[in-house]
Backbone bond lengths (Angstrom), bond angles and torsions (degrees), N, CA, C in turn:
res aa  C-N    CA-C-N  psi(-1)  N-CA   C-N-CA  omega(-1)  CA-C   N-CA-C  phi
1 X - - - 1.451 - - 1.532 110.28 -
2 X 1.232 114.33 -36.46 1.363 118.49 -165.46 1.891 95.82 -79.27
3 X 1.350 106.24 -46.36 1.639 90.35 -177.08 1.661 120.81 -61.34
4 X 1.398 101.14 -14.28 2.038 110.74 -176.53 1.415 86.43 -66.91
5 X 1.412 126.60 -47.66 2.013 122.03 -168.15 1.041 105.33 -40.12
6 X 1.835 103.34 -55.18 1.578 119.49 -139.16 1.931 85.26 -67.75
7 X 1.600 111.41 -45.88 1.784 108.47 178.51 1.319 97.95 -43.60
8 X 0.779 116.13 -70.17 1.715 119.82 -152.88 1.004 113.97 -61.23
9 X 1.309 141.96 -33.27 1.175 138.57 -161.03 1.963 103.05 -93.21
10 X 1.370 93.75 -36.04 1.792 101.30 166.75 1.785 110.82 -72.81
11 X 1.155 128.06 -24.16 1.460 122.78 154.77 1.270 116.53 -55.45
12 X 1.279 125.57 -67.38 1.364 148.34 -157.82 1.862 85.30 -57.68
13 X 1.517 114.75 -48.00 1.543 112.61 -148.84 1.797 87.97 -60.67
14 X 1.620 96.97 -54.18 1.544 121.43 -173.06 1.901 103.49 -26.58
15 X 0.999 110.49 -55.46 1.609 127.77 -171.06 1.555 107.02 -66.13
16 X 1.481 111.53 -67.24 1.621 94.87 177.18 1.649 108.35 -66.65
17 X 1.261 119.16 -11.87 1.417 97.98 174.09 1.989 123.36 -63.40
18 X 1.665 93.41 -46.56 1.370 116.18 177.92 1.508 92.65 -64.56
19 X 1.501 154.44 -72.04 1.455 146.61 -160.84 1.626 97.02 -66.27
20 X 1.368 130.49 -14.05 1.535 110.26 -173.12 1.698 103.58 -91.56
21 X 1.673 112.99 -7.60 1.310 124.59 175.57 1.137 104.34 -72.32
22 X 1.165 116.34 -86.11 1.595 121.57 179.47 1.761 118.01 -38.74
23 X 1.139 103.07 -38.29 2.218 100.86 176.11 1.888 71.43 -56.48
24 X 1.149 116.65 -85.02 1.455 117.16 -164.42 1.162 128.17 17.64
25 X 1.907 98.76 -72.35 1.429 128.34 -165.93 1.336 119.48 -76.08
26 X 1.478 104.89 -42.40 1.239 134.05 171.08 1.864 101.52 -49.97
27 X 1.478 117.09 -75.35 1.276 119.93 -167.62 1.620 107.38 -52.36
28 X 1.715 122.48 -27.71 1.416 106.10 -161.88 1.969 93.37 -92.53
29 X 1.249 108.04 -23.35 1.671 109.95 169.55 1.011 108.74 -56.35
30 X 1.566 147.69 -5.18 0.986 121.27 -118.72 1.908 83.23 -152.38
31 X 1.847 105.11 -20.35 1.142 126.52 -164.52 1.610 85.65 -92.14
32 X 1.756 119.93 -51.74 1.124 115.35 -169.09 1.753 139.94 -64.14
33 X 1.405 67.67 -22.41 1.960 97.88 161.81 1.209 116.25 -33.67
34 X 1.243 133.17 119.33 1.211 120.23 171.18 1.605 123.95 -53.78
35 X 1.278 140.19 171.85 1.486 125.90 -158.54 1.457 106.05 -70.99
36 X 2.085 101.31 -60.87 1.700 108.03 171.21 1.346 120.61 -39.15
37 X 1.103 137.95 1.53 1.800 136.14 -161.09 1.542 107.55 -90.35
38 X 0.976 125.23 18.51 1.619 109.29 173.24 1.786 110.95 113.64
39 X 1.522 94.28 27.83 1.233 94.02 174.40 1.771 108.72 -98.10
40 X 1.536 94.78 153.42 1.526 102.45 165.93 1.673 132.58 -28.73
41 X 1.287 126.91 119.12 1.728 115.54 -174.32 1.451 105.47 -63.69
42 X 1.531 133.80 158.02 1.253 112.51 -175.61 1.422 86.50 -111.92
43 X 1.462 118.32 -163.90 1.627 126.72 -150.40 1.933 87.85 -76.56
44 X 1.492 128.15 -31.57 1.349 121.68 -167.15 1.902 95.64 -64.38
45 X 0.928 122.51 -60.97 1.140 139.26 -168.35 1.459 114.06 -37.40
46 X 1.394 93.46 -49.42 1.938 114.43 -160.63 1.454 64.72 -71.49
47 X 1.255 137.50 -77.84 1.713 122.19 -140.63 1.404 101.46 -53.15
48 X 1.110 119.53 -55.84 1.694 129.41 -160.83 1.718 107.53 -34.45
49 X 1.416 86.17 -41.46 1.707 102.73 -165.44 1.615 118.59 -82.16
50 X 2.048 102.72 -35.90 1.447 114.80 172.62 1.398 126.24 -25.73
51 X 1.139 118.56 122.66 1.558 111.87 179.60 1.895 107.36 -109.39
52 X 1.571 105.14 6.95 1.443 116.70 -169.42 1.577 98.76 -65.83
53 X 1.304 120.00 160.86 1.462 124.30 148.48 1.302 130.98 -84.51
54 X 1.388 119.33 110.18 1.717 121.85 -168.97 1.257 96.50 -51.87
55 X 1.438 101.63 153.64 1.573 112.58 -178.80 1.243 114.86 -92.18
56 X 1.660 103.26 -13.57 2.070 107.90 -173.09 1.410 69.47 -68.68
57 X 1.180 146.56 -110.55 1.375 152.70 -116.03 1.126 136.44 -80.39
58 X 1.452 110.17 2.15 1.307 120.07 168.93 1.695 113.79 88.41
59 X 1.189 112.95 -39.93 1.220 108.72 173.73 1.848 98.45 124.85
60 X 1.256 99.24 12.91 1.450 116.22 -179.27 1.728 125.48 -100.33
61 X 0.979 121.35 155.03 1.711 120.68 175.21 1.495 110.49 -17.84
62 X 1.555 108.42 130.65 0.936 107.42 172.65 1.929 125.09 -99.14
């Protein structure tokens, strides 16, 4: 029983090793990207674009 752990636990290691490669590759591809490429809007952006009515103001003159 104890040697099935010792497998398993050296599989299991094997796997996040191989998925901590790829997040890896992925994150520095991902760095090289130019900025415009599909990155997240940040909070300036989301407003710029908002078409909601602020709630301080009612939806009135600003």
């Amino acid at each position: 029983m104890a040697g099935r752990e010792v497998h398993d636990n050296a599989a299991l290691y094997a796997l996040v090793v191989e998925c901590r490669g790829r997040l890896e590759r992925e994150m520095a591809r991902q760095a090289a990207a130019p900025p415009e490429a599909g990155h997240p809007p940040d909070d300036g952006e989301v407003l710029a674009h908002s078409t909601r009515i602020e709630p301080t103001t009612g939806g009135g003159p600003r």
